[in-house]
Every structure is written in structure tokens, then in C-alpha cells.
N, C-alpha and C positions, 0 to 999 in steps of 0.2 A: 540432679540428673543432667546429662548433657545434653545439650542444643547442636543439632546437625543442621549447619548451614549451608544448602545445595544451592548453586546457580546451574541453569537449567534454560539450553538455548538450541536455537533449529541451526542444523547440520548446515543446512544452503539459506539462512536468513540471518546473518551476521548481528542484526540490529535488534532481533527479538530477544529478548533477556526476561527469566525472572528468577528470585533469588527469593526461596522460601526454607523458612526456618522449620524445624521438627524433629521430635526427641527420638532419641537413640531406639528408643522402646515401640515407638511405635512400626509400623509394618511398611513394607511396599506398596501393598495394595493403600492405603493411606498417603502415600507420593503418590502414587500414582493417580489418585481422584484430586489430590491437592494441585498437582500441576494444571491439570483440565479445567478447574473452578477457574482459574486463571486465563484459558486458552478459548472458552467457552465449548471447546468439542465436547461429545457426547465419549464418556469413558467407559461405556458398555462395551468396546472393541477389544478382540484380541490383540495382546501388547504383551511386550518384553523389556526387562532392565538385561542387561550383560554387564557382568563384572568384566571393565578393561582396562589396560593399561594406558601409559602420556600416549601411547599414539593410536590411542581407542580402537584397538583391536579385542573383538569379541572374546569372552572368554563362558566362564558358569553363567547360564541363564536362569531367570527368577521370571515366572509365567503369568497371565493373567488372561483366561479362559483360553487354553492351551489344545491344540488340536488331539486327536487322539493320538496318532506317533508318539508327540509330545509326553502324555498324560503316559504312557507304556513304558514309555524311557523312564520314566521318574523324577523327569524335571521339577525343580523346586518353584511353590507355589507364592504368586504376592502374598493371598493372603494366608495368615498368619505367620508371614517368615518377616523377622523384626530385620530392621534396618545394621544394627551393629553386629550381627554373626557376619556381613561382609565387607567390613570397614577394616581393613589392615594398615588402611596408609593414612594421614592427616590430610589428605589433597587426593581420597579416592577418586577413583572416575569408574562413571557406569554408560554405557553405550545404550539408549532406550529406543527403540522402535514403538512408533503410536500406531495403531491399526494395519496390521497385515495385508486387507484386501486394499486401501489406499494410502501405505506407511509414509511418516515424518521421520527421519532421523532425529533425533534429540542428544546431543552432549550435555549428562546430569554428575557435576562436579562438585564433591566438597571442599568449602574454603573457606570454612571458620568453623572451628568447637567452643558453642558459646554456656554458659550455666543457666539454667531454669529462671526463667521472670515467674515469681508468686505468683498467681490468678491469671495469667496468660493462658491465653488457649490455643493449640499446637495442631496441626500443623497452622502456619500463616505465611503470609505472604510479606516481604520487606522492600521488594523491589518489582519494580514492572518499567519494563519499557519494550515501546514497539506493539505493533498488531500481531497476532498470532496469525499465518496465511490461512485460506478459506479452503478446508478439504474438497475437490469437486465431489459435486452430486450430494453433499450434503449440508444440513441446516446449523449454522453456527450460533449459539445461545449468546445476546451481546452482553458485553464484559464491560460494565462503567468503568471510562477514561479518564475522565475530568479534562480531557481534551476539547480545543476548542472545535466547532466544525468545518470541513473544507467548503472553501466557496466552489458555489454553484455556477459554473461558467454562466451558464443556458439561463437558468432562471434568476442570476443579481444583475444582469447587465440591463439598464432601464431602456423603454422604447423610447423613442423618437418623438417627441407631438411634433401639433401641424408647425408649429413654428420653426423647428428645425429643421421637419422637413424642407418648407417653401425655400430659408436660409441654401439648402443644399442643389435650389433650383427646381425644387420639384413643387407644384402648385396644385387644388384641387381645382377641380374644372365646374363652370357654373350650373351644370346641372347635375353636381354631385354624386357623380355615376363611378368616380373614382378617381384616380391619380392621372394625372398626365405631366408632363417633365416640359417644362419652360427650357427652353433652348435659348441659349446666347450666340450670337454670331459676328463677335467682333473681329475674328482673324479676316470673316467672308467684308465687311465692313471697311477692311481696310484694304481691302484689295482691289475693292469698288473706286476708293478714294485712287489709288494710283492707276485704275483705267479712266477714269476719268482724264489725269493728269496727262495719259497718252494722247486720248480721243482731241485735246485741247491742239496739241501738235500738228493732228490734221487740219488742223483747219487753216492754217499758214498756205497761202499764197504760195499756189504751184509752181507763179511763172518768178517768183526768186530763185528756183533751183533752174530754169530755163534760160536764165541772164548769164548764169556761167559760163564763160567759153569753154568748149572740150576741148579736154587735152589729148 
């Protein structure tokens, strides 16, 4: 039996990918739950595939719980509508919208026809990368990464003890009542040193400036 291999990526998230295998026989509604196990959303939404062309322009829609308009038209249903009544091309493409009232674009491409593995179980996943974004106002189921975790700015950065602080100029005060800041005042220090050096000046003997003749 044939292996349909969809890669399967968000419209505006260039970096989210996944690339899940699953036979020809089985149905939309079955991608359809297959990509979500992946994405962690919840796949109880109203959603659609569209059969489209290279430059994923909608075409025949495959529904999945379909409003009433919808349901009136005759629109074709995920499930029970197998996946190869709309595979015409080796490199289909289907246009999928995830949830109506807060939709994801999704481009769902195929791009490999592989042959049945014995005792494999269909649909699966062969590829992941990237977080699936977080629908607002709703609960994301987490999806194991084997990803490492991001550092915690606020919580890895270690405090300070007293030692480093004092180092920094800052001292506790002896009645332990909290922090007070040791001030240095070498610039004031030095500035002492050259009034002084003035003050020295004064004291020179008035009357040598008095011996001068004017001129």
C-alpha cells in the first residue's frame, strides 16, 4: 500500500515543520488529528483542507464539522473521505485552515510516495521542528521536545553575598538595621592636598611684593 508523505507548515511561521507519514487509505479526518497530536491544539475545531495549486490558491474543500451553509452545499466531509480520491499530482498541495473562529494557515504538501513498513503504525510523525505558536485564549496540550530548556534570565542569575557586596563599596552598618554605601572620597582628597598647597603661598612675606619698585 502506499505511504503519503505530507510536510505540513504555518503559513506566517516559516521555522515550524512537520513531516508526517500516512497511507493513501486512510482519511482527512485522520491528518487531520495526526497534525494536532503534533501541534498540541485541541482538534475538536472547525477546519478545512483545500485542494490547491503551486501557488496555494483554494480550490474543492474537505470539511471538518462544517457550518450549516456548508453542510447544505454538500461540502465534502474529512471524515470518511480517504486521502488519494484527491491526490492528482506527486507533489499535491492542500491549503488547510485550523479553527475558524481563531484560524492558522497551514501549507499540507506531499513530497514523497513511500511503500508500507510491515507492523508500522500509520499515521506518524518523521519530522518535527519548531513550536507550533499558542492560539490566543486557548490551552495548549505540551508536546515532548527533547529540547533543552531556555534560561531563566530572573531566576539563574545568583545573588550577591555580603562579600561582594562590601567589595562593591557597600557595607552593613553595625547595628544591622540594613545596607548603607561606604563612600570614598578620593577626588574630594585631592583637592584638599592642592588647597592646601595654595594656603602655603599665603603665608610668603607681604612686604617682598612691597620691595618692588612700580613701574
Amino acid at each position: 500500500m502506499a505511504i503519503y508523505r505530507f510536510r505540513v507548515s504555518f503559513e506566517d511561521y516559516d521555522d515550524v515543520i512537520r513531516e508526517i507519514d500516512i497511507k493513501s487509505t486512510q482519511t482527512f479526518e485522520e491528518l487531520h488529528l495526526a497534525i494536532h497530536r503534533t501541534t498540541g491544539y485541541n482538534p475538536e475545531k472547525s477546519s478545512s483542507f483545500y485542494v490547491s495549486n503551486d501557488h496555494w490558491i483554494k480550490a474543492e474543500e474537505i470539511a471538518f464539522l462544517p457550518n450549516q451553509r456548508k453542510t447544505d452545499a454538500g461540502v465534502a466531509l474529512m471524515t470518511g473521505t480517504k486521502l488519494y480520491k484527491f491526490i492528482d499530482d506527486p507533489h499535491q498541495k492542500f491549503y488547510y485552515t485550523y479553527n475558524f473562529e481563531r484560524p492558522y494557515d497551514l501549507h499540507v504538501e506531499l513530497i514523497k510516495i513511500l511503500d508500507e513498513e510491515k507492523g508500522k503504525e500509520y499515521p506518524v510523525l518523521v519530522r518535527r521542528s519548531g513550536e507550533a505558536p499558542k492560539p490566543p485564549g486557548s490551552v495548549v496540550i505540551p508536546v515532548e521536545t527533547g529540547e533543552e530548556g531556555e534560561f531563566d534570565f530572573l531566576n539563574d542569575i545568583d545573588e550577591p553575598d555580603e562579600e561582594d557586596i562590601i567589595s562593591m563599596g557597600v557595607e552593613e552598618d553595625d547595628l544591622g538595621e540594613g545596607l548603607v554605601v561606604k563612600e570614598h572620597h578620593e577626588d574630594e582628597e585631592e583637592k584638599d592636598d592642592i588647597m592646601d598647597e595654595f594656603a602655603d603661598n599665603d603665608n610668603l612675606d607681604a612686604d617682598e611684593f612691597d620691595s618692588k619698585e612700580d613701574y
